[in-house]
VMD Tcl script that draws the C-alpha trace (Angstrom):
set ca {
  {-1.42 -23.98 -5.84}
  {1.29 -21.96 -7.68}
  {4.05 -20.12 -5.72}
  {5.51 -16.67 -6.87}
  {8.91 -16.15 -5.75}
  {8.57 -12.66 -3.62}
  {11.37 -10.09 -4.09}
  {11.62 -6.85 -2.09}
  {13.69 -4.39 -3.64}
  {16.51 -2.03 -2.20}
  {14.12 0.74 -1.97}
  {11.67 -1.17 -0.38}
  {14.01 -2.47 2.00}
  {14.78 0.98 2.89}
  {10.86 2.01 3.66}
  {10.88 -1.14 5.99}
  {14.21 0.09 8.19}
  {12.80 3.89 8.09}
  {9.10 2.79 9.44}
  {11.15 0.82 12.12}
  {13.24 3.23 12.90}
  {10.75 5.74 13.18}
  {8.16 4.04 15.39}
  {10.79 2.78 17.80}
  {11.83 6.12 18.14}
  {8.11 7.49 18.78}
  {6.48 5.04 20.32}
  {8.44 1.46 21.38}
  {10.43 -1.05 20.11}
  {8.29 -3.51 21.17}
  {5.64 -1.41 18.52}
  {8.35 -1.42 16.00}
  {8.59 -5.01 15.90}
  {5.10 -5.77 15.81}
  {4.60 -3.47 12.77}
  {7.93 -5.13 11.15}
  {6.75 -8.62 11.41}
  {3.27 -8.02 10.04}
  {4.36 -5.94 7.12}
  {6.87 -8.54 6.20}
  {4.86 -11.47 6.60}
  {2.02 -9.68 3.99}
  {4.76 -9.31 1.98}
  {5.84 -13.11 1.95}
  {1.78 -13.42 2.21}
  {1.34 -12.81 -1.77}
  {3.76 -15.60 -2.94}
  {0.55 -17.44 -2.85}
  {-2.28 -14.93 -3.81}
  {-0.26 -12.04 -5.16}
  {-3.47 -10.89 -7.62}
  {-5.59 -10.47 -4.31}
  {-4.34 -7.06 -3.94}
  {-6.02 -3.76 -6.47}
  {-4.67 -1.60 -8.26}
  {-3.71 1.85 -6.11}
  {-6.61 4.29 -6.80}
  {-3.76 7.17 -7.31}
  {-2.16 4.78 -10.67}
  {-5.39 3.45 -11.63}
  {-6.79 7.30 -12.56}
  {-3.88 8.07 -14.43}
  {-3.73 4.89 -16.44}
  {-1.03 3.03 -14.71}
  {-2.33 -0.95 -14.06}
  {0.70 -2.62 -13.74}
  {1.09 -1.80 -9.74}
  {-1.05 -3.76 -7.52}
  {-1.63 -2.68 -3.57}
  {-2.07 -4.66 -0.12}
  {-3.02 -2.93 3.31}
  {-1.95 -3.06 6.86}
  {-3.17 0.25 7.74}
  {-1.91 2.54 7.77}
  {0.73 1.23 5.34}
  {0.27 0.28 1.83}
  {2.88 -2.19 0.72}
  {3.00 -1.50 -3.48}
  {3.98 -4.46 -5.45}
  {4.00 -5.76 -9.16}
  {3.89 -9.15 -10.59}
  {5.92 -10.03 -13.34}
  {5.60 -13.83 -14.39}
  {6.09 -16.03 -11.43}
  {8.27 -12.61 -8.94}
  {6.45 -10.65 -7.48}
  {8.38 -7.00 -6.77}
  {7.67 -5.25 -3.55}
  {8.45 -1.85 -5.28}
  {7.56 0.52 -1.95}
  {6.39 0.17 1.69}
  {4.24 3.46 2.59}
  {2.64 5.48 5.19}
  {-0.65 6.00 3.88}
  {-1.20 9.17 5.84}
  {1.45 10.58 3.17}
  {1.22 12.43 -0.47}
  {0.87 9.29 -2.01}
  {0.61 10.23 -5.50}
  {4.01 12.36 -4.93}
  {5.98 10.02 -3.60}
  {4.85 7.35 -6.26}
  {5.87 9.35 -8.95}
  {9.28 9.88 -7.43}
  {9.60 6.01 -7.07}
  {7.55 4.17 -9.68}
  {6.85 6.54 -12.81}
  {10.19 7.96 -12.97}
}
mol new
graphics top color blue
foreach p $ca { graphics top sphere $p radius 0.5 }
foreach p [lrange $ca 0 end-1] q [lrange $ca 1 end] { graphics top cylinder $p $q radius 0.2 }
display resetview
């Protein structure tokens, strides 16, 4: 089976420490670790299948296909695939503006 190397970017990086920060302020640390782990380890998850994931509905209407999407809910971790990398572009609360706040990342 072919490996893809996984790469998450700075600003991606960032979205992981805020969502940590932010539960283990509101709800536990314990929490905040949980979430961590499993967000990372879907991340690592697509060195292996990184085509499983669909294209974000909010791209996909205006034309954009190059973005691809995975789920733990309610975050959607927003990746794209370029030859054998696969760049973790944004980590995101789904309960957010989507559509704004991929504008201001990915279609700037």
């Amino acid at each position: 089976m072919k490996r893809y190397r996984v790469r998450i970017i700075e600003d991606a990086e960032h979205d992981l420490i805020d969502i940590y920060h932010y539960i283990a302020l509101n709800d536990s640390s314990e929490n905040a670790n949980y979430v961590l782990e499993q967000l990372e380890s879907l991340c690592l998850r697509l060195a292996e299948l990184p085509l499983r994931g669909h294209v974000p509905p909010e791209l996909n209407h205006i034309g954009v296909t190059d973005y691809r999407e995975v789920h733990f809910k309610p975050y959607r971790i927003i990746y794209q695939v370029i030859g054998q990398d696969v760049f973790i572009h944004c980590v995101l609360d789904g309960r957010r503006d989507i559509m704004s706040l991929l504008e201001r990342r990915l279609l700037r």
